[in-house]
PDB file of N, CA, C and O in Angstrom:
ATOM      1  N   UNK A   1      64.589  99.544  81.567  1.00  0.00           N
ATOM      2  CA  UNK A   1      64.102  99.988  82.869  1.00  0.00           C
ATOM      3  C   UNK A   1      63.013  99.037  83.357  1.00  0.00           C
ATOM      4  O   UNK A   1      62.244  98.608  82.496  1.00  0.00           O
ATOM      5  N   UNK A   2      62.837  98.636  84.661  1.00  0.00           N
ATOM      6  CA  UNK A   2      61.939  97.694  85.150  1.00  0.00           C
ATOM      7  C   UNK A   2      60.815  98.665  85.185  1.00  0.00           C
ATOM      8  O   UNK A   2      60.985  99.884  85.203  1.00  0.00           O
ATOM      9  N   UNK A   3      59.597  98.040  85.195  1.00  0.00           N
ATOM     10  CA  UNK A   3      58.600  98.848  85.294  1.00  0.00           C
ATOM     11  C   UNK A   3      58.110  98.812  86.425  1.00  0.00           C
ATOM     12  O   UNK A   3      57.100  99.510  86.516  1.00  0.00           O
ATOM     13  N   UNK A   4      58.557  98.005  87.824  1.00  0.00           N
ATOM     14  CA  UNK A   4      58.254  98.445  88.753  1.00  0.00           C
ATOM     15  C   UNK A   4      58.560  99.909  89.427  1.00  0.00           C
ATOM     16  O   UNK A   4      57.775 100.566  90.110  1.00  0.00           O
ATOM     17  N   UNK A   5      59.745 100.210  89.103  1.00  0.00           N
ATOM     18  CA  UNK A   5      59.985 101.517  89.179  1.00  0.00           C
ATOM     19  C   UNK A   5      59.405 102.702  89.080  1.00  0.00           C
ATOM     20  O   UNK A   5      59.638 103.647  89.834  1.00  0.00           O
ATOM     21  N   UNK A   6      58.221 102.710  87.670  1.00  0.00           N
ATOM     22  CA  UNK A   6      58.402 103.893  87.046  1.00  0.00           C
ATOM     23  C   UNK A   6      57.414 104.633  87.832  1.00  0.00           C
ATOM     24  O   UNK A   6      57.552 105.841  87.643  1.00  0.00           O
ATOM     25  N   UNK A   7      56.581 104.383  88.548  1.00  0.00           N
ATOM     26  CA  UNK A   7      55.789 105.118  89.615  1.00  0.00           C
ATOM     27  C   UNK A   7      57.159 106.091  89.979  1.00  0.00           C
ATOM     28  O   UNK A   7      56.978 107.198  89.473  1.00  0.00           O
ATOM     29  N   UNK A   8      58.560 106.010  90.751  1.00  0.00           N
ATOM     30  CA  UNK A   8      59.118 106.422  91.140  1.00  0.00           C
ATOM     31  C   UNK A   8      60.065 106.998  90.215  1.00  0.00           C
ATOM     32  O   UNK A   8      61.253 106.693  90.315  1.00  0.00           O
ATOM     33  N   UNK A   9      59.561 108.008  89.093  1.00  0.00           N
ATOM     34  CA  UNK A   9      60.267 108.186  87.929  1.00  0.00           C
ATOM     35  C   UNK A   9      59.294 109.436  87.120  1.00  0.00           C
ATOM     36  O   UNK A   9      58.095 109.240  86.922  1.00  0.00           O
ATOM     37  N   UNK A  10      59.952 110.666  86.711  1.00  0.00           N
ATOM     38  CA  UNK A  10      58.954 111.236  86.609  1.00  0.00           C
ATOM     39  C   UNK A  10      59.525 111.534  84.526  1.00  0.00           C
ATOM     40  O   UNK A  10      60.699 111.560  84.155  1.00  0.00           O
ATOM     41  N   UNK A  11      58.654 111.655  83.865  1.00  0.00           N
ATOM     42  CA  UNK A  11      58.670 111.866  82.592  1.00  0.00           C
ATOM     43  C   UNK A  11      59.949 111.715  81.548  1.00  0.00           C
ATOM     44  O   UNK A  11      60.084 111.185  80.445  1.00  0.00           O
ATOM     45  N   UNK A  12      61.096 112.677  82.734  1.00  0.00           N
ATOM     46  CA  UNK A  12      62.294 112.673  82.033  1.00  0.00           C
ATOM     47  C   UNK A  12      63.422 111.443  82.434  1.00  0.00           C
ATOM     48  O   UNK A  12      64.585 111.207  82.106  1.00  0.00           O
ATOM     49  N   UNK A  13      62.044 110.562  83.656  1.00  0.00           N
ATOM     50  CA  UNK A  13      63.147 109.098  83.905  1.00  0.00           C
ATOM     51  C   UNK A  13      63.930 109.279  84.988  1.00  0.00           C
ATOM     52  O   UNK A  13      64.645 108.391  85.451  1.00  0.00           O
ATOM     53  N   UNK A  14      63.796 110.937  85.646  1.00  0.00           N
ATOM     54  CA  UNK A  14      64.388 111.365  86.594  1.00  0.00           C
ATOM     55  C   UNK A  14      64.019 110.823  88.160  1.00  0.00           C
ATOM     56  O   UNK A  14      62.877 111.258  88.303  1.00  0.00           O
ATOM     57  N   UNK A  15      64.342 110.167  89.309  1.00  0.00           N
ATOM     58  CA  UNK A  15      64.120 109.893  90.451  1.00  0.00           C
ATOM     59  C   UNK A  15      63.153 111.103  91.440  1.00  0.00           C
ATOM     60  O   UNK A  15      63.697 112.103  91.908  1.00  0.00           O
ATOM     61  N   UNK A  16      61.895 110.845  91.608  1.00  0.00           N
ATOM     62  CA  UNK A  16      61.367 111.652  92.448  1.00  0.00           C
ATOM     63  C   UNK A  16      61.278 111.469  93.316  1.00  0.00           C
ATOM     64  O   UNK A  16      60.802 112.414  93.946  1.00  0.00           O
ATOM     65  N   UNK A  17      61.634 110.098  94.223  1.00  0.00           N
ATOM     66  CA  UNK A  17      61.590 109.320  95.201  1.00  0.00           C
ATOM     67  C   UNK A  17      61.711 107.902  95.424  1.00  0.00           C
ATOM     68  O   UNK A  17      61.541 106.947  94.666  1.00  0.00           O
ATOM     69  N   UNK A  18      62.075 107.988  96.759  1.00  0.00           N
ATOM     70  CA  UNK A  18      62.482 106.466  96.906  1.00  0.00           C
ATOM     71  C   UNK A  18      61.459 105.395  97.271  1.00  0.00           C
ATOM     72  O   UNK A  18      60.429 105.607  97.910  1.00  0.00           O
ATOM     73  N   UNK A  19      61.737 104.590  96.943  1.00  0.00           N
ATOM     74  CA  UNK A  19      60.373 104.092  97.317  1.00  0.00           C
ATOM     75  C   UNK A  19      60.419 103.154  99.053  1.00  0.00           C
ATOM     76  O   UNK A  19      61.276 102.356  99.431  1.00  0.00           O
ATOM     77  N   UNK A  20      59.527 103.499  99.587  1.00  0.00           N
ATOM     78  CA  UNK A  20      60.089 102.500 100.888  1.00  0.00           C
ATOM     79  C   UNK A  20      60.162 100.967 101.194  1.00  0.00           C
ATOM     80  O   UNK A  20      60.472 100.415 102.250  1.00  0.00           O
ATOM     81  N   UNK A  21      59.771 100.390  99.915  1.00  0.00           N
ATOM     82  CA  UNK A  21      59.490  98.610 100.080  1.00  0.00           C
ATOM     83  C   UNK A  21      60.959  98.399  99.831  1.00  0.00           C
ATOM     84  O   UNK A  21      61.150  98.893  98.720  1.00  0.00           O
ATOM     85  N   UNK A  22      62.025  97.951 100.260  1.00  0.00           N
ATOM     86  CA  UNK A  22      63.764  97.443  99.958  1.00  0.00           C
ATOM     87  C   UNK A  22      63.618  97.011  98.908  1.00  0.00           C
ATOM     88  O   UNK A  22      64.362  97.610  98.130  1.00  0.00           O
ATOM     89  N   UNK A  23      62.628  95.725  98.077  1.00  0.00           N
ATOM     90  CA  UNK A  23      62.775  95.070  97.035  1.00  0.00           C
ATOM     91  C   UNK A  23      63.071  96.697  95.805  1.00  0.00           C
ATOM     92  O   UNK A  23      63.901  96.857  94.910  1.00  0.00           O
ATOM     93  N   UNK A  24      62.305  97.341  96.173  1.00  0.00           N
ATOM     94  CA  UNK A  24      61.413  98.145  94.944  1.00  0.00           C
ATOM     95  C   UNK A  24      63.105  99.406  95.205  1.00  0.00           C
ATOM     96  O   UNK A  24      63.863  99.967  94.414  1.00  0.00           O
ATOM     97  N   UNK A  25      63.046  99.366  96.110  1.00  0.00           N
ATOM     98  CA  UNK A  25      64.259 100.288  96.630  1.00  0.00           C
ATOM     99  C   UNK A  25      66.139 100.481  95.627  1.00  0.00           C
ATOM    100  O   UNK A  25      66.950 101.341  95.280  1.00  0.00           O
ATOM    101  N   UNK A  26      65.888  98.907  95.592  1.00  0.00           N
ATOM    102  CA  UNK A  26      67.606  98.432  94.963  1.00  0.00           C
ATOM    103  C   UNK A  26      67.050  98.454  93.491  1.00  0.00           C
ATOM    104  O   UNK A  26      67.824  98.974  92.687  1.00  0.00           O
ATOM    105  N   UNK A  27      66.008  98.047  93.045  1.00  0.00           N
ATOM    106  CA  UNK A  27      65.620  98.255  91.729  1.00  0.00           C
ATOM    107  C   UNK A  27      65.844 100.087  91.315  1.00  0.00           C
ATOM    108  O   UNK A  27      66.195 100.254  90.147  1.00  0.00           O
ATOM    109  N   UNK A  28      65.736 100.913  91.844  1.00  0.00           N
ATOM    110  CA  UNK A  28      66.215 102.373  92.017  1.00  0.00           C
ATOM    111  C   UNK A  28      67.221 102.403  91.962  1.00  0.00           C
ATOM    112  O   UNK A  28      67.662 102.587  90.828  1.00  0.00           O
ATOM    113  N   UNK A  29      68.200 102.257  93.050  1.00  0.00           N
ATOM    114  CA  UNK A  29      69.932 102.014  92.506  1.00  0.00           C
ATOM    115  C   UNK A  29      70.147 101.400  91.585  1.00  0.00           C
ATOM    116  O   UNK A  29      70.851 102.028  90.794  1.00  0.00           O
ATOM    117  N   UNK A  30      69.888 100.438  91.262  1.00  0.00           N
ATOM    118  CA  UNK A  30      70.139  99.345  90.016  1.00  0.00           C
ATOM    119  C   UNK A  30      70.020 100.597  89.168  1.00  0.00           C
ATOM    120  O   UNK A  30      71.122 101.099  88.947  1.00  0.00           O
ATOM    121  N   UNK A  31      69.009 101.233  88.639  1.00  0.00           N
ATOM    122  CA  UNK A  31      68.862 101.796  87.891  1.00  0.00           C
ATOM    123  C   UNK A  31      69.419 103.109  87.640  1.00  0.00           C
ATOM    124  O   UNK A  31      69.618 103.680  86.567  1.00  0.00           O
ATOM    125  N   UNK A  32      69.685 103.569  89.113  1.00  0.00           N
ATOM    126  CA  UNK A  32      70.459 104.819  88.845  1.00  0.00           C
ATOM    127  C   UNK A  32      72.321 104.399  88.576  1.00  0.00           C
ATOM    128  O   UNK A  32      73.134 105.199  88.114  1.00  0.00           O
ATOM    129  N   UNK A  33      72.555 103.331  88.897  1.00  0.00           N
ATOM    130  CA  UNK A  33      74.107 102.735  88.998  1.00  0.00           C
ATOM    131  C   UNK A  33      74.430 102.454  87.338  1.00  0.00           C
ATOM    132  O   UNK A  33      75.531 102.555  86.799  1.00  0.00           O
ATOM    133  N   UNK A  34      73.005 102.032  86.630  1.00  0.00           N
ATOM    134  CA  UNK A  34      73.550 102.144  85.209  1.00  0.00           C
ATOM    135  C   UNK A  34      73.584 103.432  84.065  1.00  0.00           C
ATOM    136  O   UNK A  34      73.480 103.456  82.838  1.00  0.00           O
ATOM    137  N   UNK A  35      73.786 104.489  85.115  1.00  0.00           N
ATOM    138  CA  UNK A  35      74.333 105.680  84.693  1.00  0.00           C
ATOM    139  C   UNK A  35      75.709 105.834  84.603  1.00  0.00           C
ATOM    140  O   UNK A  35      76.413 106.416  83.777  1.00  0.00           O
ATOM    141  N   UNK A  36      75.957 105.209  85.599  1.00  0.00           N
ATOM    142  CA  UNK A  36      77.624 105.345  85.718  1.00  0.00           C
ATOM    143  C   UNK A  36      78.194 104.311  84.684  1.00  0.00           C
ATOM    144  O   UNK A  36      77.531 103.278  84.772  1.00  0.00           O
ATOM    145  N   UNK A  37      79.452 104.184  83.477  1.00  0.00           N
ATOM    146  CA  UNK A  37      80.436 104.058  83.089  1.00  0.00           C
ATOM    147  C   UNK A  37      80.896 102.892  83.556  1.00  0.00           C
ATOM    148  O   UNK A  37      80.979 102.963  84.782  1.00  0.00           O
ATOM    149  N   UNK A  38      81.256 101.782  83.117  1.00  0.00           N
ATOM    150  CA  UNK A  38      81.324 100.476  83.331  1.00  0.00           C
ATOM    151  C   UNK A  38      83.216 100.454  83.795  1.00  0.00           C
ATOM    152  O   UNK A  38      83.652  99.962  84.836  1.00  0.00           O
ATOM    153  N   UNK A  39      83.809 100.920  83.031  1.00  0.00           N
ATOM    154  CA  UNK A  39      85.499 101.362  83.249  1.00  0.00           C
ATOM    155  C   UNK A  39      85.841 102.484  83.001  1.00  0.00           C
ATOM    156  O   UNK A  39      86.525 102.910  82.070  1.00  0.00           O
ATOM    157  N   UNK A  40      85.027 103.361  84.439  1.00  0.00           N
ATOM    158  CA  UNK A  40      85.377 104.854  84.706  1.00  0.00           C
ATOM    159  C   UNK A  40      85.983 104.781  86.197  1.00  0.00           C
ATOM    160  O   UNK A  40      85.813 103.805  86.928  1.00  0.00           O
ATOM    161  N   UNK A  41      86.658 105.848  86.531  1.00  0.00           N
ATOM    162  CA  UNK A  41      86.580 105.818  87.676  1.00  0.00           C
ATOM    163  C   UNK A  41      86.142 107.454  87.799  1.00  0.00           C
ATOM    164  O   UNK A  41      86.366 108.171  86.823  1.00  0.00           O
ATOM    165  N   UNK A  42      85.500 108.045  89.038  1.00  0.00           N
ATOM    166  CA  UNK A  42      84.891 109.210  89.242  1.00  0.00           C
ATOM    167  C   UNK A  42      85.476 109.304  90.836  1.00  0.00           C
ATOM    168  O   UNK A  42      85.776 108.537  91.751  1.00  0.00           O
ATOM    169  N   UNK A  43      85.435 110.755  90.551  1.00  0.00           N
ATOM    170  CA  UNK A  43      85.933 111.373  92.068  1.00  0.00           C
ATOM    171  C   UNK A  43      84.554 111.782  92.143  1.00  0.00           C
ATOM    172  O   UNK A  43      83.636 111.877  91.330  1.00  0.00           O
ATOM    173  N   UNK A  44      84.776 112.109  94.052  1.00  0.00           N
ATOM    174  CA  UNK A  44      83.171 112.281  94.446  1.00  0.00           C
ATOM    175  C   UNK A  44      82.366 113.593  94.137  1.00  0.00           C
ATOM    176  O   UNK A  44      81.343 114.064  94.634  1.00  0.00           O
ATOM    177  N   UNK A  45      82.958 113.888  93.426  1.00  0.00           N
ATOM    178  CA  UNK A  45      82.417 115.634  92.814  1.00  0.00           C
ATOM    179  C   UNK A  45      81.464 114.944  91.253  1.00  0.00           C
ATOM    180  O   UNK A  45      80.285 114.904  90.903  1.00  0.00           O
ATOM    181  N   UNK A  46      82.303 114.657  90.893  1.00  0.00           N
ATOM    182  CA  UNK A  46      81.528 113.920  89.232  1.00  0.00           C
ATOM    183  C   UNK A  46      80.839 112.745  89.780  1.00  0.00           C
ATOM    184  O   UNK A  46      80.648 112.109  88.743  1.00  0.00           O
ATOM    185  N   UNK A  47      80.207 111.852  90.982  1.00  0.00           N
ATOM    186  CA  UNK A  47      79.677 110.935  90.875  1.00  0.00           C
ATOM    187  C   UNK A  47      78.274 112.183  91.769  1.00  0.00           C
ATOM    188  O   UNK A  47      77.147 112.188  91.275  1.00  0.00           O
ATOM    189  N   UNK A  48      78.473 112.787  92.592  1.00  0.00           N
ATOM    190  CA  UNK A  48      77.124 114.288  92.708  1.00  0.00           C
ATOM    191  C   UNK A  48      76.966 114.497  91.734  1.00  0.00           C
ATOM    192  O   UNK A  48      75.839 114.069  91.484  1.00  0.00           O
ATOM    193  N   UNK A  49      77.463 115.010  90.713  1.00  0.00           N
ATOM    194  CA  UNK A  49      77.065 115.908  89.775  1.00  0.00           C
ATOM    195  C   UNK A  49      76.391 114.581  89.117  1.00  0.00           C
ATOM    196  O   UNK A  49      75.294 114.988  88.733  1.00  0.00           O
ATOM    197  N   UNK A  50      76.470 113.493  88.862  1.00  0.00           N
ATOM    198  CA  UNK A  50      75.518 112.449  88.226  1.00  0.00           C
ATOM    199  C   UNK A  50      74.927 111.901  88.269  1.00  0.00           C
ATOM    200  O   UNK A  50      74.169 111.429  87.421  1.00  0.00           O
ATOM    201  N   UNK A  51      75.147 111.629  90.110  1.00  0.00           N
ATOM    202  CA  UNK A  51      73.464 111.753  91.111  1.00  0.00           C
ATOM    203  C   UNK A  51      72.564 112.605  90.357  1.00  0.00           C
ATOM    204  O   UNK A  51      71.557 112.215  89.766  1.00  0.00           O
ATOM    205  N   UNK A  52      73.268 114.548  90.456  1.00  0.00           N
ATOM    206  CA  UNK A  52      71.826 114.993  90.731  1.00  0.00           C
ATOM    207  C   UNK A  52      71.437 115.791  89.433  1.00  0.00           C
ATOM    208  O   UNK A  52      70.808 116.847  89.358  1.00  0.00           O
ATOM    209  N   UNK A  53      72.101 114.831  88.185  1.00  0.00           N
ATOM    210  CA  UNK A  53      71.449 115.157  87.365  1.00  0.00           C
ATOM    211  C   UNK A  53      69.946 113.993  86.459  1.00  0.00           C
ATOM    212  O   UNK A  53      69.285 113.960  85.421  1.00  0.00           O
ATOM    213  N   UNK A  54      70.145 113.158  87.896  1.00  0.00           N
ATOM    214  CA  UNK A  54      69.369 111.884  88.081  1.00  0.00           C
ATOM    215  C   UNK A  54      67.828 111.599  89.012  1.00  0.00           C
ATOM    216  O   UNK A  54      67.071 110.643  89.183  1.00  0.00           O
ATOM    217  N   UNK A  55      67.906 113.060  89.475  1.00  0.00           N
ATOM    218  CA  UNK A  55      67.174 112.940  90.287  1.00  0.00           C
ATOM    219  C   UNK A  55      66.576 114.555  91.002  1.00  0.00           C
ATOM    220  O   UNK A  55      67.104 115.646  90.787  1.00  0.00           O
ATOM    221  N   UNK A  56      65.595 114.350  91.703  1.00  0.00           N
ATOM    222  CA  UNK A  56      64.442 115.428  91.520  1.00  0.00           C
ATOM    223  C   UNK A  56      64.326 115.690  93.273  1.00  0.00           C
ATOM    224  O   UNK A  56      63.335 116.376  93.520  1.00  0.00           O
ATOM    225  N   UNK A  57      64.999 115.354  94.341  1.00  0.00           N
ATOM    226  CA  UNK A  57      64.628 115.808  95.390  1.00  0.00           C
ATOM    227  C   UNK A  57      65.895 116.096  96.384  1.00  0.00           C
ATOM    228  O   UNK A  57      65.828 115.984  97.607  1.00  0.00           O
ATOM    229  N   UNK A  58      67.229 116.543  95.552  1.00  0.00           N
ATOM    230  CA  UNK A  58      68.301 117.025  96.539  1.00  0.00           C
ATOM    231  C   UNK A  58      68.619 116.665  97.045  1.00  0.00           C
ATOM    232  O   UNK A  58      68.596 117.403  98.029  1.00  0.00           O
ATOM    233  N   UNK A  59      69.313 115.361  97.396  1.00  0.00           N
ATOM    234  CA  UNK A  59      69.775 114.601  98.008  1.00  0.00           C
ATOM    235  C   UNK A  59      71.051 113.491  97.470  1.00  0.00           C
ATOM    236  O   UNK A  59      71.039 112.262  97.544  1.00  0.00           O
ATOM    237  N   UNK A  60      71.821 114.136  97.073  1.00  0.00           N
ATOM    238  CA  UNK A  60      72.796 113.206  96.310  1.00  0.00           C
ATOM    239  C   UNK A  60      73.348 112.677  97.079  1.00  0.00           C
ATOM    240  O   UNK A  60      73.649 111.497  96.898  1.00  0.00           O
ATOM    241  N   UNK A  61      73.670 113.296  98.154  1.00  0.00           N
ATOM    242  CA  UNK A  61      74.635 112.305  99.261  1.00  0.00           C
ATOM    243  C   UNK A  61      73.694 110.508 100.034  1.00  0.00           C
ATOM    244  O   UNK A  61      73.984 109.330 100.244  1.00  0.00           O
ATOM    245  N   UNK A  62      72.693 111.315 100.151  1.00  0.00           N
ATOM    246  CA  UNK A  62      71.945 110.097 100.405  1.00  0.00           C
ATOM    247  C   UNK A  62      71.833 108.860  99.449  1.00  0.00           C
ATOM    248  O   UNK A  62      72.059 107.689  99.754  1.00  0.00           O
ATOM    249  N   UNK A  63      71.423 109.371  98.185  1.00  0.00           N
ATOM    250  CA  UNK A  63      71.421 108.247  96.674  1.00  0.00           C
ATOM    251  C   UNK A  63      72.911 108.022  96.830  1.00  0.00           C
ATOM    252  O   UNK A  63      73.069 106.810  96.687  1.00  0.00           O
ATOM    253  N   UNK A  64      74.261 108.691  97.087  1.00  0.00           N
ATOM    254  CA  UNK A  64      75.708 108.036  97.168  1.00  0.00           C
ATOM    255  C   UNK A  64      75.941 107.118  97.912  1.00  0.00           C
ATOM    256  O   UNK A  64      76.681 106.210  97.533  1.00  0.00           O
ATOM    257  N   UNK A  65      75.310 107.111  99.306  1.00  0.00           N
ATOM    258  CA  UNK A  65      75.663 106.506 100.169  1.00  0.00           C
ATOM    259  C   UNK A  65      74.438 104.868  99.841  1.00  0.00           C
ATOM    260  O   UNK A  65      74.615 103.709 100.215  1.00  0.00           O
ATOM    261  N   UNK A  66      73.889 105.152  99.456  1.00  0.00           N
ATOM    262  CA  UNK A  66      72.566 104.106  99.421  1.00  0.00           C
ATOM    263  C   UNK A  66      73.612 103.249  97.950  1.00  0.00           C
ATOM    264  O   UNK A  66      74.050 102.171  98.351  1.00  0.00           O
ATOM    265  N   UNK A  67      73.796 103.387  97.284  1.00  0.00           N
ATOM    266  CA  UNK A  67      74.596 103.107  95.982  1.00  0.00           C
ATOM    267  C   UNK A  67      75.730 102.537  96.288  1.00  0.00           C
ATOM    268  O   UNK A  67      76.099 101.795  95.378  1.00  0.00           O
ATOM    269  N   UNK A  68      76.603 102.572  97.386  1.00  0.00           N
ATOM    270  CA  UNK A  68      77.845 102.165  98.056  1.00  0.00           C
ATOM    271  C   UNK A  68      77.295 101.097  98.377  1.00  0.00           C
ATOM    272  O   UNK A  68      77.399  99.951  97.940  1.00  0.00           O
ATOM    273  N   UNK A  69      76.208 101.924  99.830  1.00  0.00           N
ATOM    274  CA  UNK A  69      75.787 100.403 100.631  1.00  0.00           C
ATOM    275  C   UNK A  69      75.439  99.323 100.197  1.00  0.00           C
ATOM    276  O   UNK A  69      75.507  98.311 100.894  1.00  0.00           O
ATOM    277  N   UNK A  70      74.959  99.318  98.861  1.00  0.00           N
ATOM    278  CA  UNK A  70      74.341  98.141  98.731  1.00  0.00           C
ATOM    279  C   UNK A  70      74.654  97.682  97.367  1.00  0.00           C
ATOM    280  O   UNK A  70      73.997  97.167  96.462  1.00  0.00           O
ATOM    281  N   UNK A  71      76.172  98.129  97.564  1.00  0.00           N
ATOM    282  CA  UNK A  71      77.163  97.394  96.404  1.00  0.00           C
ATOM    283  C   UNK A  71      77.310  98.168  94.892  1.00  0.00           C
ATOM    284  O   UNK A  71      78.350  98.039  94.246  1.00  0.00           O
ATOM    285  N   UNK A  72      76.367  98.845  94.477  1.00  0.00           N
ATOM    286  CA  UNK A  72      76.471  99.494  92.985  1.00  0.00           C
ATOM    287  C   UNK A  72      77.705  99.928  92.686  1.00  0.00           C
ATOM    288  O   UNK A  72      78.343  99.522  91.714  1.00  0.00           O
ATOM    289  N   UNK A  73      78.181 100.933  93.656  1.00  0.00           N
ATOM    290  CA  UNK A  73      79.282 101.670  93.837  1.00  0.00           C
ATOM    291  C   UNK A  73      80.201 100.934  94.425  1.00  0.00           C
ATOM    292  O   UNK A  73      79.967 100.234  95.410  1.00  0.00           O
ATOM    293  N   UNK A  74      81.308 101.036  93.869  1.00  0.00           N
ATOM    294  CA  UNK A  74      82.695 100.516  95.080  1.00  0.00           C
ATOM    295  C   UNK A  74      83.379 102.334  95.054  1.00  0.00           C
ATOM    296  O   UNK A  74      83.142 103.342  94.388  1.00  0.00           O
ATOM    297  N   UNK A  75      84.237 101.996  96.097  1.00  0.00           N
ATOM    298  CA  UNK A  75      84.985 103.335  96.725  1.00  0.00           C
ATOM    299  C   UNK A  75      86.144 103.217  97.423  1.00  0.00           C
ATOM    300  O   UNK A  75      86.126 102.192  98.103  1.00  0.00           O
ATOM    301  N   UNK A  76      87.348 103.974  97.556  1.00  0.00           N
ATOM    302  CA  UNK A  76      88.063 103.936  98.104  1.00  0.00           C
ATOM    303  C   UNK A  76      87.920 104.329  99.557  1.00  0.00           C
ATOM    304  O   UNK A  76      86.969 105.030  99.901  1.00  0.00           O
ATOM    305  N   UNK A  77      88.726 103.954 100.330  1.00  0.00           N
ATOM    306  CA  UNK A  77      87.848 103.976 102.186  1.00  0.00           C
ATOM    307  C   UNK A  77      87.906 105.743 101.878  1.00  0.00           C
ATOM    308  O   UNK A  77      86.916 106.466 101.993  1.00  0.00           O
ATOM    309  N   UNK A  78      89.387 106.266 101.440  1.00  0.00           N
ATOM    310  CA  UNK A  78      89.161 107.681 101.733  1.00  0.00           C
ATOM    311  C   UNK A  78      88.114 108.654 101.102  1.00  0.00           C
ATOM    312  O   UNK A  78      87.880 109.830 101.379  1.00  0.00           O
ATOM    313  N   UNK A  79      87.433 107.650  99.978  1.00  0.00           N
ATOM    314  CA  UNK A  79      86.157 108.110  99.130  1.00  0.00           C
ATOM    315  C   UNK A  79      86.818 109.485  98.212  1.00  0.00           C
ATOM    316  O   UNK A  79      86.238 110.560  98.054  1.00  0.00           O
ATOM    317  N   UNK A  80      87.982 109.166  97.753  1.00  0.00           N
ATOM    318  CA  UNK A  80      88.563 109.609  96.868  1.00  0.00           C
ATOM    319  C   UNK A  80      88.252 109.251  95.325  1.00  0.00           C
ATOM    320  O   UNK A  80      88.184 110.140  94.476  1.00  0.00           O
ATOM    321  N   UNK A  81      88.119 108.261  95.105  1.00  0.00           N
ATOM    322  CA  UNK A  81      87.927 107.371  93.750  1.00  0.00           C
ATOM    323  C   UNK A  81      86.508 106.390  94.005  1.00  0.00           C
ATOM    324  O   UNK A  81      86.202 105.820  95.053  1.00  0.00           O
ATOM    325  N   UNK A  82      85.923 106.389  92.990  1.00  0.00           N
ATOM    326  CA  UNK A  82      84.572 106.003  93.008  1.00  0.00           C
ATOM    327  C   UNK A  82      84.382 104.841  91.765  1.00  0.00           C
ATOM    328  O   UNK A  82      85.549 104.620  91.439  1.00  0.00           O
ATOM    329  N   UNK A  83      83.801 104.275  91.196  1.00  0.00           N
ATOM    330  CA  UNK A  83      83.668 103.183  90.318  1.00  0.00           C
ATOM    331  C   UNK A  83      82.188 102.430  90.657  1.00  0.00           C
ATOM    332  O   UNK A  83      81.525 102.306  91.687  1.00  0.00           O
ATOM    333  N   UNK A  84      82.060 102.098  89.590  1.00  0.00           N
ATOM    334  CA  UNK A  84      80.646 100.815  89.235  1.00  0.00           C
ATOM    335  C   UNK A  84      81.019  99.049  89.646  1.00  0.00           C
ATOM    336  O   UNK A  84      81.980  98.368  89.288  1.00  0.00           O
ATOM    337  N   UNK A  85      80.300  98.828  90.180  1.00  0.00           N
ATOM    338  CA  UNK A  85      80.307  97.383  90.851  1.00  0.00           C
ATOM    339  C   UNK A  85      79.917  96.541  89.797  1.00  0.00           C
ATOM    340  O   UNK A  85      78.731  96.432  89.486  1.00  0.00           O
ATOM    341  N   UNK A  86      81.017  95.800  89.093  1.00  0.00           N
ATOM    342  CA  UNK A  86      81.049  95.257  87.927  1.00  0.00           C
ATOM    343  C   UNK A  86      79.899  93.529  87.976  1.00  0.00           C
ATOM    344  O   UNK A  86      79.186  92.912  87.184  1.00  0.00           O
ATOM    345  N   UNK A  87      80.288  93.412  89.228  1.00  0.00           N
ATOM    346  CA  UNK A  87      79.645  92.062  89.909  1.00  0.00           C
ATOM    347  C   UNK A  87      78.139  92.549  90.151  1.00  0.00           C
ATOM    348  O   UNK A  87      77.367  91.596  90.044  1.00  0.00           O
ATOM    349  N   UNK A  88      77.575  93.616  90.411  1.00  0.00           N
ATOM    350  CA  UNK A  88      76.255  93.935  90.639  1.00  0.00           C
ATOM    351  C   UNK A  88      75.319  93.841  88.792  1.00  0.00           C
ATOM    352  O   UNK A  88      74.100  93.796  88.627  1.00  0.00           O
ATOM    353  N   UNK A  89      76.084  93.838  88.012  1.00  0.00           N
ATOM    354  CA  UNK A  89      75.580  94.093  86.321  1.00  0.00           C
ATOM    355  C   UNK A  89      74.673  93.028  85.756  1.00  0.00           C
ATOM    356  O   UNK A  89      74.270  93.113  84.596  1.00  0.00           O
TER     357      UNK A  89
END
């Protein structure tokens, strides 16, 4: 884990927030993306449920969509099938 992070990390390593600087931001995905399974694929029910067992302020759709955008995640357009961005590692 980078230690810039851990301000944004509470005891159990869990996400309490995002941080607003972008650098400090993708270091958060980075970190939450190496939760996910290197040759898994996840439907969008099991990639929530691993959001928000990652994190401390209810918002899984937001950490999903932030995780897509900025490559961690790849997805099928119909966001049926979900996977880890092997090129982001």
């Amino acid at each position: 884990m980078n230690p810039k992070i851990k301000p944004f990390l509470n005891e159990e390593g869990k996400i309490i927030q995002l941080p607003a600087k972008q650098s400090k931001k993708l270091l958060v995905y980075e970190y939450l993306a190496e939760k996910f399974d290197d040759d898994q694929e996840y439907s969008e029910k099991s990639v929530n449920q691993l959001i928000n067992s990652w994190h401390t302020f209810g918002d899984c759709i937001f950490l999903r969509r932030g995780l897509v955008d900025n490559g961690f995640l790849c997805r099928l357009s119909d966001g049926s099938k979900y996977w880890r961005n092997k090129e982001k590692e």
